[in-house]
C-alpha positions as a Markdown table, in Angstrom:
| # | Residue | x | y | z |
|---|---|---|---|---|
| 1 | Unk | -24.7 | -24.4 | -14.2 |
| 2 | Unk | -27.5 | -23.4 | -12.0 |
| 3 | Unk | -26.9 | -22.8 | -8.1 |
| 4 | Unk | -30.5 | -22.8 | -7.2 |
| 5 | Unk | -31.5 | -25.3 | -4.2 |
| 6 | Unk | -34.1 | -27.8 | -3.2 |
| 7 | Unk | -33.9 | -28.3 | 0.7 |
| 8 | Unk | -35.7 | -31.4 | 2.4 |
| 9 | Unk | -35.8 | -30.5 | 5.6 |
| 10 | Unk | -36.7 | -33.0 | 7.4 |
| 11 | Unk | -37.7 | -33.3 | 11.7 |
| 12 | Unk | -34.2 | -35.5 | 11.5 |
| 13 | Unk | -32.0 | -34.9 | 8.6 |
| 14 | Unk | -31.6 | -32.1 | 6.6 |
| 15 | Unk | -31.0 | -32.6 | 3.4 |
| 16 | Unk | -30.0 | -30.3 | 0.0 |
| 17 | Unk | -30.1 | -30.9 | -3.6 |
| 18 | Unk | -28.1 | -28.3 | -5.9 |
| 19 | Unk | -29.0 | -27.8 | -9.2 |
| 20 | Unk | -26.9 | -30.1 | -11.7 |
| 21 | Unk | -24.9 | -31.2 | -8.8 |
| 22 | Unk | -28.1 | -33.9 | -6.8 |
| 23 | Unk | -27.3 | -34.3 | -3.2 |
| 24 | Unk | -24.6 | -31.9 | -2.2 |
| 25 | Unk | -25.6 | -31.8 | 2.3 |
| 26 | Unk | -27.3 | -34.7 | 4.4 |
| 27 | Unk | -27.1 | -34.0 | 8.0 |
| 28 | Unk | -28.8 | -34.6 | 11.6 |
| 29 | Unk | -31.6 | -31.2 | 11.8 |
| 30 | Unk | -29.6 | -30.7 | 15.4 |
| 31 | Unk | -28.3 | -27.5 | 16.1 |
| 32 | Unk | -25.8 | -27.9 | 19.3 |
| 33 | Unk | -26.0 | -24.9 | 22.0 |
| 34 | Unk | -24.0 | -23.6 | 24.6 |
| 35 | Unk | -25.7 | -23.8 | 27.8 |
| 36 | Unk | -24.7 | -20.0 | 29.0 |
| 37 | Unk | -24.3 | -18.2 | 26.1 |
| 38 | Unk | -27.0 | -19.3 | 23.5 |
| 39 | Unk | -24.0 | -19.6 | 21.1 |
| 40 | Unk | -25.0 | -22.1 | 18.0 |
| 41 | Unk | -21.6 | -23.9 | 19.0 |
| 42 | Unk | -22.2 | -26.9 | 16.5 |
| 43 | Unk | -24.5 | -28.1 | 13.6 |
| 44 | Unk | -25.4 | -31.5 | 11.9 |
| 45 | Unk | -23.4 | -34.5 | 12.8 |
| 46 | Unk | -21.1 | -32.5 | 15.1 |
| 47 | Unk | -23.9 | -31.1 | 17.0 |
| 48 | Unk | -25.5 | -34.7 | 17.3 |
| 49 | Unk | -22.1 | -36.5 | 19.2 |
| 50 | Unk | -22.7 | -33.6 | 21.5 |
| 51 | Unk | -26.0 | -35.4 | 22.5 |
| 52 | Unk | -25.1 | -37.5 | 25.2 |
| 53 | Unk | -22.0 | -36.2 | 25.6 |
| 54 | Unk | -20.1 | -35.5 | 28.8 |
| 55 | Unk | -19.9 | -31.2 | 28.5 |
| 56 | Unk | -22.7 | -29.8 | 30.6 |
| 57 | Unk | -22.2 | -26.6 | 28.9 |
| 58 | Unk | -23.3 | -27.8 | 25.1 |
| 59 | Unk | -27.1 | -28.6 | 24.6 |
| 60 | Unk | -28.7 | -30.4 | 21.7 |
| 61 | Unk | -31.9 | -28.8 | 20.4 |
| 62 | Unk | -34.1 | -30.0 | 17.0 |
| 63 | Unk | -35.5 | -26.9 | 15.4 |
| 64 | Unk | -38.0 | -28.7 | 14.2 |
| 65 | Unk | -40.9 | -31.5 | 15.4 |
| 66 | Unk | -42.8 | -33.8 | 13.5 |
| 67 | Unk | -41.2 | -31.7 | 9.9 |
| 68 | Unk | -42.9 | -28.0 | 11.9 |
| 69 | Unk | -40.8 | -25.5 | 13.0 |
| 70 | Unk | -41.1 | -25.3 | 16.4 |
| 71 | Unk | -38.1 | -23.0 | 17.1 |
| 72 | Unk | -37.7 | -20.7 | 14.7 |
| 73 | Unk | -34.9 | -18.4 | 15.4 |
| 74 | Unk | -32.6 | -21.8 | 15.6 |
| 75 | Unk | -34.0 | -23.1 | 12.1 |
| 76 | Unk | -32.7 | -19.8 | 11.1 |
| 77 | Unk | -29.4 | -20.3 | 11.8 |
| 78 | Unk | -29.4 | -23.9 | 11.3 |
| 79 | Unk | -30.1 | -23.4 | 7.5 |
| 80 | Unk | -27.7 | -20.4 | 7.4 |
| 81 | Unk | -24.8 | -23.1 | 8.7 |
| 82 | Unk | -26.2 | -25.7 | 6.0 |
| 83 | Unk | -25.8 | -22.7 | 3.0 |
| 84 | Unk | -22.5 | -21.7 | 4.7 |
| 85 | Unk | -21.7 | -25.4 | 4.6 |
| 86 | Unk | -22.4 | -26.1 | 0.8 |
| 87 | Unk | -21.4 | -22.7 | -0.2 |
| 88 | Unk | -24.0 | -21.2 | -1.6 |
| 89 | Unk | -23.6 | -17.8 | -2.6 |
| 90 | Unk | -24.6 | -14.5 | -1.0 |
| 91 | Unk | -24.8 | -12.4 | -3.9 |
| 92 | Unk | -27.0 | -13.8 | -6.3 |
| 93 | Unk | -28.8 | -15.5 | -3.7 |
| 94 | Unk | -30.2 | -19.1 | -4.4 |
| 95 | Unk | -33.6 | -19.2 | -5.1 |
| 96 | Unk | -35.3 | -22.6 | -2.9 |
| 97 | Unk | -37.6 | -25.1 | -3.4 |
| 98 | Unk | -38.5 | -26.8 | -0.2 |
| 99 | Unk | -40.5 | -30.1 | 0.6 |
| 100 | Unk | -43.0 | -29.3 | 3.0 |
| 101 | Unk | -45.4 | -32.1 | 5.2 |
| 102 | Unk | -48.6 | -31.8 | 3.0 |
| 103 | Unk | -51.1 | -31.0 | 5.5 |
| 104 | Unk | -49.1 | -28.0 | 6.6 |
| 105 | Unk | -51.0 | -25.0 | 7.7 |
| 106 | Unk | -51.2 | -21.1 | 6.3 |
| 107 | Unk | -49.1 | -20.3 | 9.1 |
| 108 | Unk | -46.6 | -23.3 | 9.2 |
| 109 | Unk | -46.1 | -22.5 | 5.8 |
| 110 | Unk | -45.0 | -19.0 | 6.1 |
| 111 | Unk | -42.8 | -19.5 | 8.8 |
| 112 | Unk | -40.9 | -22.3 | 6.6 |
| 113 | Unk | -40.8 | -19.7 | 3.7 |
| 114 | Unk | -39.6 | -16.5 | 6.3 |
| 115 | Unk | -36.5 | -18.6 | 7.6 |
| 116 | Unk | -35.3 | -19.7 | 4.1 |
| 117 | Unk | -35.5 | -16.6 | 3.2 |
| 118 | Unk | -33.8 | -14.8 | 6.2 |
| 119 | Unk | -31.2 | -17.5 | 6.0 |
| 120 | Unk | -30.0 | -16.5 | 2.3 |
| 121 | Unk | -32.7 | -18.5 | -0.1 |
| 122 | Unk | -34.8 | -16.3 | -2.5 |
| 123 | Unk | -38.3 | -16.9 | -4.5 |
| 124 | Unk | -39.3 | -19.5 | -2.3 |
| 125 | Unk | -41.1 | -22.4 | -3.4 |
| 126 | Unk | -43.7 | -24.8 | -1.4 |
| 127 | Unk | -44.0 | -28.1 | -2.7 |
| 128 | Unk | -45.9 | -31.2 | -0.8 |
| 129 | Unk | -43.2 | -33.9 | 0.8 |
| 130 | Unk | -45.8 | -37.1 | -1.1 |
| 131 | Unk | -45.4 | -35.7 | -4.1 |
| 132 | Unk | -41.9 | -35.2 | -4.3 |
| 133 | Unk | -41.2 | -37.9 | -2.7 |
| 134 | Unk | -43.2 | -40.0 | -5.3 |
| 135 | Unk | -40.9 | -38.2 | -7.8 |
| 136 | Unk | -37.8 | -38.9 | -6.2 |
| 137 | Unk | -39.4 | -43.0 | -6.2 |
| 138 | Unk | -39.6 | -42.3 | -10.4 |
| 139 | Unk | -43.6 | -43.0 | -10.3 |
| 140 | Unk | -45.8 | -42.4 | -13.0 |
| 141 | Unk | -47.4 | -39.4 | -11.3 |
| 142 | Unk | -48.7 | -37.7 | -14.5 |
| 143 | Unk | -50.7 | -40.5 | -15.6 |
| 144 | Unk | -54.1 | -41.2 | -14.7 |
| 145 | Unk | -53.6 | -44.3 | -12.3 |
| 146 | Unk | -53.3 | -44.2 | -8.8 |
| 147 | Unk | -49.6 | -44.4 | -7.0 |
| 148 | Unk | -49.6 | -44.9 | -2.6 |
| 149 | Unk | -46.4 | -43.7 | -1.4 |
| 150 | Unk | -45.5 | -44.1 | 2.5 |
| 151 | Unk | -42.6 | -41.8 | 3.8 |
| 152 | Unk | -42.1 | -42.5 | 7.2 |
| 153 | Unk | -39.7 | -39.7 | 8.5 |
| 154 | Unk | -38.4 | -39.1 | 12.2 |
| 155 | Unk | -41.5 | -37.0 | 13.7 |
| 156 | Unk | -44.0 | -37.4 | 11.0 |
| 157 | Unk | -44.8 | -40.3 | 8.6 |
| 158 | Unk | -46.8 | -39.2 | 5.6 |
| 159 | Unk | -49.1 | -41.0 | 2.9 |
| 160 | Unk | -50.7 | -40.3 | -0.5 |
| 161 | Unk | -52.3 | -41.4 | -3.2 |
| 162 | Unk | -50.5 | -39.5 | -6.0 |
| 163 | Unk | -52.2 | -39.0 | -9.6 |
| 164 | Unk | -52.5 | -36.5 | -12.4 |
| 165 | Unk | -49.5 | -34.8 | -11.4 |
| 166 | Unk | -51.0 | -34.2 | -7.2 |
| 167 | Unk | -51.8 | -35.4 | -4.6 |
| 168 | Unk | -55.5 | -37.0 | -4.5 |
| 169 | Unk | -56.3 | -37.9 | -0.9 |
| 170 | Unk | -53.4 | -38.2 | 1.8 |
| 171 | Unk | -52.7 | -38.3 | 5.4 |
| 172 | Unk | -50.6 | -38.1 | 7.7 |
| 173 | Unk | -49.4 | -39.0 | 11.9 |
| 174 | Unk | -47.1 | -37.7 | 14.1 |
| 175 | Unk | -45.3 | -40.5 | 14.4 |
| 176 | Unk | -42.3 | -41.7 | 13.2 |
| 177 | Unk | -38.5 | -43.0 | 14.0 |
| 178 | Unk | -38.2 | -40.5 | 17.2 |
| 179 | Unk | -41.3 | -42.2 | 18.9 |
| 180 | Unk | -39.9 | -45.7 | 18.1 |
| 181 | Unk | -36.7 | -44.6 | 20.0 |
| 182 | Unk | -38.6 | -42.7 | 23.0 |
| 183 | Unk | -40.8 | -46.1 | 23.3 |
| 184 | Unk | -37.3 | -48.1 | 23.9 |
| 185 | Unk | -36.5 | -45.9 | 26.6 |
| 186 | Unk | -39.5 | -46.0 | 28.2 |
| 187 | Unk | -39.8 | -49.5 | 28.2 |
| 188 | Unk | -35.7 | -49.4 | 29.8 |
| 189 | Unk | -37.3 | -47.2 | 32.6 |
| 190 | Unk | -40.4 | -49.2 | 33.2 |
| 191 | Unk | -39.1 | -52.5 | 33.2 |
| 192 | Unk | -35.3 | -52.6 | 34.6 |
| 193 | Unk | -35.8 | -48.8 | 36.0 |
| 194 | Unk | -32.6 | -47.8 | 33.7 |
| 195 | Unk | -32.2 | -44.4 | 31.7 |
| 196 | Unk | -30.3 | -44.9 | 28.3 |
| 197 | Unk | -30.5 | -41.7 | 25.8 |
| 198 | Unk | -31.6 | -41.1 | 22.5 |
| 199 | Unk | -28.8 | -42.0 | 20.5 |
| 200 | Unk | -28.3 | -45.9 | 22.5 |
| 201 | Unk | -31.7 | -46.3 | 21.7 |
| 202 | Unk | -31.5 | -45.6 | 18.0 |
| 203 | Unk | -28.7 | -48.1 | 18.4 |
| 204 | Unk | -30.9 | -50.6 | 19.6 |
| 205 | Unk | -33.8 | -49.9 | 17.4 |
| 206 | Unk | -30.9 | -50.5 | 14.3 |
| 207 | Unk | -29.0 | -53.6 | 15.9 |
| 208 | Unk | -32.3 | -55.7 | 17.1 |
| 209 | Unk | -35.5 | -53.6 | 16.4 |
| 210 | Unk | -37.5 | -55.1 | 14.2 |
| 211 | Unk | -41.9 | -54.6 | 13.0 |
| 212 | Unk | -42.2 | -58.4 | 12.0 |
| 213 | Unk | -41.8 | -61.3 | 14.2 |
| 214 | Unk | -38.4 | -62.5 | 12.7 |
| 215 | Unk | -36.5 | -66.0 | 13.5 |
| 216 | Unk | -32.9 | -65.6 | 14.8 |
| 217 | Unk | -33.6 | -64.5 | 18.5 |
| 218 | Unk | -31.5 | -61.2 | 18.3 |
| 219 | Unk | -30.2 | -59.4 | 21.4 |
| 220 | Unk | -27.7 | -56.8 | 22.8 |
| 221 | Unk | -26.2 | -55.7 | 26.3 |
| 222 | Unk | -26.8 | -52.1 | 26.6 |
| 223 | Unk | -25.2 | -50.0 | 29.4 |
| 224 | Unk | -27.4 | -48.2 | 31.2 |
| 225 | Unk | -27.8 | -45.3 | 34.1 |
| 226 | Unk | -29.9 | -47.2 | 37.2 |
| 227 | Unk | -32.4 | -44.8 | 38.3 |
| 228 | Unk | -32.6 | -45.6 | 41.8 |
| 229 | Unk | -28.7 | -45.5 | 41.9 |
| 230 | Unk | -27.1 | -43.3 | 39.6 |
| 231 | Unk | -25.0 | -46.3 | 38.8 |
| 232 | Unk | -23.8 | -47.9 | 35.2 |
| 233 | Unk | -25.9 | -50.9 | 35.4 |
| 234 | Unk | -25.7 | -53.8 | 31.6 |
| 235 | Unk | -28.9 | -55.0 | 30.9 |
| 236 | Unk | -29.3 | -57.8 | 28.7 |
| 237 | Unk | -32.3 | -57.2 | 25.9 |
| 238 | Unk | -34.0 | -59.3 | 23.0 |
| 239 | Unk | -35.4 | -58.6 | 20.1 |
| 240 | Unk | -38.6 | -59.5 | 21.0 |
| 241 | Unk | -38.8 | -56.9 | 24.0 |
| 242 | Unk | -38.0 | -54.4 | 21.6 |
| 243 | Unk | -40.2 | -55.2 | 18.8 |
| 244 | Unk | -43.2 | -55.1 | 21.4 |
| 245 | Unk | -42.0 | -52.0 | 23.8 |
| 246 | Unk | -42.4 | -50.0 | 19.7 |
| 247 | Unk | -45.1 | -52.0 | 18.4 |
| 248 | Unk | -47.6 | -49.0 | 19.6 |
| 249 | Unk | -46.1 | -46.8 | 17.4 |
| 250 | Unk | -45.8 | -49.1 | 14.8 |
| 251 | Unk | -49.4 | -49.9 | 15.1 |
| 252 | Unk | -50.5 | -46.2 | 14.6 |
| 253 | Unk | -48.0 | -45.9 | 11.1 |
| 254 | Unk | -49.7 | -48.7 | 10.0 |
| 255 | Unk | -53.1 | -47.9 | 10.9 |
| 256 | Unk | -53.1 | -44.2 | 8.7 |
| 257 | Unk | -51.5 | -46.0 | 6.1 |
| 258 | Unk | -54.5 | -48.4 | 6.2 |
| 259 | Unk | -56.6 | -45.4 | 6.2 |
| 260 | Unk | -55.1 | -43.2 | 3.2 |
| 261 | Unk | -55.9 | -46.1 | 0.8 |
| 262 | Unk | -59.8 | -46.9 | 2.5 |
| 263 | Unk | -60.4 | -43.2 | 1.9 |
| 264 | Unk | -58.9 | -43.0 | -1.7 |
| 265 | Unk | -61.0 | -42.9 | -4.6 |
| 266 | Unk | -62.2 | -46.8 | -5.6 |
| 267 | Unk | -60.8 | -46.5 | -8.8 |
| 268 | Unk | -57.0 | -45.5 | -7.9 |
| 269 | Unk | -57.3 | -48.1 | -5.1 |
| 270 | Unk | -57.7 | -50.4 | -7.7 |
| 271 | Unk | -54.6 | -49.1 | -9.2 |
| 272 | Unk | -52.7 | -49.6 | -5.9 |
| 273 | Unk | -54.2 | -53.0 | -5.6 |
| 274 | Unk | -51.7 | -53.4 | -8.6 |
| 275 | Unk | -48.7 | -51.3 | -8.3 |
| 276 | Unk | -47.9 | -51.3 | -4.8 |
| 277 | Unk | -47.2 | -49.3 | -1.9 |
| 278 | Unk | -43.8 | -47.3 | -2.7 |
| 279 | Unk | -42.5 | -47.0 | 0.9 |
| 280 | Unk | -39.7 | -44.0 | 1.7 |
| 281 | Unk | -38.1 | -42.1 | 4.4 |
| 282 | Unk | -35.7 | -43.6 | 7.7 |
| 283 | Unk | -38.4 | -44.6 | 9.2 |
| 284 | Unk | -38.9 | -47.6 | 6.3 |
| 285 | Unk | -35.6 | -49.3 | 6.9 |
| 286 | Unk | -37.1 | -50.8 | 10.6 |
| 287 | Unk | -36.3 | -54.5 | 9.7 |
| 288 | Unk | -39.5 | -56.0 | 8.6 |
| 289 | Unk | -41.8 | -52.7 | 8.7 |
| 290 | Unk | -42.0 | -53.4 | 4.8 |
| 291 | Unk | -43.4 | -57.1 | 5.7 |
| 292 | Unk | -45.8 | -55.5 | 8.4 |
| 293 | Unk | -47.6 | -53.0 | 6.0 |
| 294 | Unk | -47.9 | -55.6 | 3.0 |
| 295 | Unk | -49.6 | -58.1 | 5.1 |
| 296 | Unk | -52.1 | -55.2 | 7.3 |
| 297 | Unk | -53.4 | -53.4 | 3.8 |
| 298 | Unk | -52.9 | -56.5 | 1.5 |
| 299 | Unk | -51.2 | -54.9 | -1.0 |
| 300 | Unk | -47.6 | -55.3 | -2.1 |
| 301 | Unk | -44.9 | -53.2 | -0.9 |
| 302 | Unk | -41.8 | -52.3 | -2.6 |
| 303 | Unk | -39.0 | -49.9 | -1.0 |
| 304 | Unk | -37.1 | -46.9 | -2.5 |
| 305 | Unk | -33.9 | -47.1 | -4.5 |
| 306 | Unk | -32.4 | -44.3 | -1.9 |
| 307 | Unk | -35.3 | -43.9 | 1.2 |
| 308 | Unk | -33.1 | -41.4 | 2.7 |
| 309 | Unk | -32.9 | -39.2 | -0.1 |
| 310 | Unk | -36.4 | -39.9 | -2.3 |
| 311 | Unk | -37.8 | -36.7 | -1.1 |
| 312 | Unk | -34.7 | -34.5 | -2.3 |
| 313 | Unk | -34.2 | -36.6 | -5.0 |
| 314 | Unk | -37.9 | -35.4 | -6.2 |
| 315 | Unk | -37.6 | -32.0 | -4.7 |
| 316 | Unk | -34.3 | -31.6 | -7.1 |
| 317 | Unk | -36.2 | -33.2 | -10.1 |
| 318 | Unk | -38.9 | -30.6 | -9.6 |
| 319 | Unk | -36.5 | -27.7 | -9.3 |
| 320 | Unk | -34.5 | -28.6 | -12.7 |
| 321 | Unk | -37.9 | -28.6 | -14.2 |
| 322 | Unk | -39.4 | -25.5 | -12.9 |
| 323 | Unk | -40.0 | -23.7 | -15.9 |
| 324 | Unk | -41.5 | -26.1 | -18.2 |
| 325 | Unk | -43.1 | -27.8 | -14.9 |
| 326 | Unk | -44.7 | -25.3 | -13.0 |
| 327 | Unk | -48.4 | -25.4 | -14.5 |
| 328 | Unk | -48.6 | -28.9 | -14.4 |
| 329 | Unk | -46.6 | -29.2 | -10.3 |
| 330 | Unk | -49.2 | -28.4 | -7.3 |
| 331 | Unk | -46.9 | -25.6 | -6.4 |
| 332 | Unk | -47.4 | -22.8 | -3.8 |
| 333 | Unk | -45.3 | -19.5 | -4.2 |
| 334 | Unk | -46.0 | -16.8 | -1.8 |
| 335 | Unk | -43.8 | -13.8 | -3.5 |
C-alpha cells in the first residue's frame, strides 16, 4: 500500500489524505506558542482551546492567511507535527501532493513547496484547490461542459468554472469564515462596547448566524468582556443582528461568485445554467448561504456530500491517479 500524501492545507483546517487509507488528519491550521520561549507547545485542536484560554504564557498563531503562508518557519513545524501525528515515515519519505489557492503566485508557490519539503514530504506536487475540489464533488471535469464550483474556506473563498480536465476562468476573495467571525466582534464592540474572542463568535455565527432571512427569531446570551469596565457583562443577541453585522462579508462572497460565472465563456455558462453551482468548503454550511447564492446568480445550488473534506477528497483522487493522470491533470512540479 502506498504511503504517499495529499495535504489540503487549508487558512483553517489542515487536512491529509493517505494513499489507500482517504482522510487519515483534519485539524485547526493553529500552531500554539509559548510566550517566552518560542516553543511550538501545542498543535491542531489542542493548540486551538489554548485560544482564549486563561495561561498568558501560551499564544495561538495561524501559519497561514487567506490559504498563503504568511509565517513560514511555523508552517514548517506545523506540518512536521501533522507527519509526526499520522506517522508518516522518515525514510522513504512521502512524496506530497498539495491543494494550493489557484491564483497563487511564483513565489507563494515555492514557499508552499520549500516547507513540505523541509517538513519530511518529497517530489512535491502543485495542484489548484477548484479543481480538486471539483474532484472531490465527483463532477464531470473531463467532459466538455462547463462545472461552477464555490469553496468558501476560512480566509479565502474560491470559484471556477472547471472543464476539459482545468480550470477555464476562476476567481477568487479574501474572504471567508474568519471575516464572518471578526465582523461579529466588531459589531459586539460597536454596539454594546463588549469584547468576545474568536472562538464565542464562531459559536455565534454556528448557533444563530445565518445569509438568508430565516423565520424562527433565533437568539443567544453571550458573555462578554465590557470594555469600559473590564467587567463580565451577558448581552442578549438575535439572529437578525447577526445576519446583518456579516452581511458585508457575505455580500462580497457572493458578489465574485457572481462574477466568475459573468466572465466565463457563454457556452459553459450555459452549462452552469443547467447543472448548478457545486458549493464546498466551511464557509458553505452558514445556514442559508446556499439559498443566498441561488437566488443572486439565478442558478441552482447544490452542496457537497462532505464540504469539509471535497478538497482532500479530490487532492487524494488525484494522487492515486498520478501516473495514468498526470498528462491530462493541470499539474505543476518544480523538481
Amino acid at each position: 500500500m502506498g504511503r504517499d500524501l495529499a495535504i489540503d492545507l487549508g487558512t483553517a483546517n489542515t487536512l491529509v489524505y493517505r494513499q489507500g487509507e482517504g482522510v487519515v488528519f483534519s485539524q485547526p491550521a493553529v500552531v500554539a506558542l509559548h510566550r517566552g520561549t518560542g516553543d511550538v507547545v501545542a498543535m491542531g485542536e489542542e493548540a486551538w482551546e489554548a485560544i482564549g484560554g486563561q495561561s498568558g504564557n501560551v499564544v495561538a498563531v495561524r501559519p497561514l492567511r487567506s490559504g498563503t503562508i504568511t509565517e513560514f518557519d511555523m508552517t514548517e513545524r506545523m506540518l512536521e507535527g501533522v507527519l509526526r501525528k499520522i506517522g508518516a515515515p522518515r525514510f522513504p519519505r512521502p512524496k506530497v501532493l498539495v491543494a494550493i489557492p489557484s491564483q497563487s503566485s511564483d513565489v507563494e508557490r515555492r514557499a508552499i513547496e520549500e516547507a513540505v519539503e523541509h517538513a519530511g514530504g518529497r517530489g512535491v506536487v502543485l495542484v489548484e484547490e477548484p479543481l480538486a475540489a471539483a474532484i472531490g464533488a465527483g463532477l464531470p471535469i473531463h467532459e466538455p461542459i462547463g462545472n461552477l464550483i464555490v469553496d468558501i474556506g476560512g480566509g479565502r473563498s474560491e470559484m471556477a468554472v472547471v472543464s476539459m480536465g482545468g480550470v477555464v476562468s476562476g476567481t477568487a476573495v479574501n474572504m471567508g469564515g474568519f471575516d464572518l467571525d471578526a465582523a461579529i466582534q466588531e459589531h459586539f464592540r460597536v454596539r454594546y462596547g463588549v469584547a468576545i474572542g474568536e472562538k464565542a463568535a464562531e459559536e455565534i455565527k454556528i448557533a444563530i448566524g445565518s445569509a438568508f432571512p430565516a423565520p424562527g427569531g433565533r437568539a443567544a446570551l453571550v458573555q462578554g468582556r465590557e470594555l469600559a469596565t473590564g467587567n463580565t457583562l451577558e448581552v442578549k443577541v438575535t439572529g437578525d443582528e447577526i445576519r446583518q453585522a456579516m452581511s458585508p462579508a457575505i455580500a462580497a462572497i457572493v458578489d465574485t461568485a457572481r462574477r466568475c460565472l459573468a466572465e466565463a465563456p457563454p457556452e459553459l455558462t450555459h452549462d452552469v445554467l443547467e447543472t448548478g453551482m457545486f458549493l464546498t468548503g466551511g464557509g458553505s454550511l452558514l445556514r442559508g448561504m446556499d439559498l443566498l447564492l441561488a437566488q443572486e446568480c439565478e442558478v441552482p445550488v447544490r452542496m457537497t456530500e462532505r464540504p469539509l473534506e471535497t478538497v482532500a477528497i479530490g487532492a487524494g483522487y488525484m494522487l492515486e491517479h498520478l501516473a495514468d493522470y498526470r498528462s491530462a491533470f493541470q499539474l505543476v512540479r518544480r523538481r
